[in-house]
N, C-alpha and C positions, 0 to 999 in steps of 0.2 A: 386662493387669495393672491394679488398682485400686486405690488410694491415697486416705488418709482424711489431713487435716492441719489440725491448731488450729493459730491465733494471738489474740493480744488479752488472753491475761494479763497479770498486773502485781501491784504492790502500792498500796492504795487504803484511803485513811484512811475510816471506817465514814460512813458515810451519801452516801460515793462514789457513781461507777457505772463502768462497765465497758462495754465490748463485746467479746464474743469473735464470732471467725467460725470457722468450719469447709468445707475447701473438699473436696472430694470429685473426683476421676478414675479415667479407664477408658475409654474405647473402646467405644463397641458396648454398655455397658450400660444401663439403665436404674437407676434408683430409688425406693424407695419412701418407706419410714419413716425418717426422720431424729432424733437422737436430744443431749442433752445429758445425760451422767452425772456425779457430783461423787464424787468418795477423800477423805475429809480420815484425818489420821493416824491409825494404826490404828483405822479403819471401813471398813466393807464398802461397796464402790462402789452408790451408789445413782441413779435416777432422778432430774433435773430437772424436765427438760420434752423433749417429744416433739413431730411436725410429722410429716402423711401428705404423698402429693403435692396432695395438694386442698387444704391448708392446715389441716386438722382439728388442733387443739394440745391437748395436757395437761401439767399441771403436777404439781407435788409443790405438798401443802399450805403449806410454808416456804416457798415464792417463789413463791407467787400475790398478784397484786398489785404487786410489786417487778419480778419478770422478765419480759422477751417474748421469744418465740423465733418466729423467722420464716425463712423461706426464699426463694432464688431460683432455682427450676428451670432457666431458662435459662443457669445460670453452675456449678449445681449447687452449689449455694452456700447452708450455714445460717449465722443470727445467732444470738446471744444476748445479749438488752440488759437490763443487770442493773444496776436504780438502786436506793437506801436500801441499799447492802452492809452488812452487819452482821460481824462475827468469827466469827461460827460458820459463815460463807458457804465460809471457808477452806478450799481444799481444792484435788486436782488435779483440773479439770475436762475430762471429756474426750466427745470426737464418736464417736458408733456412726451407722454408716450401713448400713442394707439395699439390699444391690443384689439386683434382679430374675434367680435362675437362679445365685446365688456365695450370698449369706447376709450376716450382719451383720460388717463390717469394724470395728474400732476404730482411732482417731486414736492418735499417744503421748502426747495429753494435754497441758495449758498449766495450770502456776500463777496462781492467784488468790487471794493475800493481803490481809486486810484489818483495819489496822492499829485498835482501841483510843483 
């Protein structure tokens, strides 16, 4: 069985920072693509940033510069370090994880408000 799970939301007055993590398990599987997606209220869940296992990242144009997303294979374990938070950042942030031979799992996701 494999289990995806955020922590590290909150609410954070704009020009905060944040860390989320994303910790990922399972037995016997591997990993590949690692993934941060954002929901804010009625919008279509979109891409952050992504991370292979070799470290290769992408971003969304909106948090280039602001966020870093990092991982740590041996813990199975991603970050998301998200400084200059702005109000439009709002949204439920959540972890997609590709395991190797199962497919992409989703986290249920962590609130990140940031206040005006």
């Amino acid at each position: 069985q494999v289990q995806v799970m955020e922590s590290g939301g909150g609410l954070v007055q704009a020009g905060g920072s944040l860390r989320l993590s994303c910790a990922a398990s399972g037995r016997g599987f591997s990993i590949s693509v690692m993934g941060w997606y954002s929901q804010a209220p009625g919008k279509q869940r979109e891409l952050v940033a992504t991370i292979t296992s070799g470290g290769s990242t992408t971003y969304a144009d909106s948090v280039k510069g602001r966020f870093t997303i990092s991982r740590d294979n041996a813990k199975n374990t991603m970050y998301l370090q998200m400084n200059s938070l702005k109000p439009e950042d709002t949204a439920i942030y959540y972890c997609n994880v590709q395991y190797r031979g199962i497919g992409f799992i989703w986290g249920q996701g962590t609130q990140v408000t940031v206040s005006s």
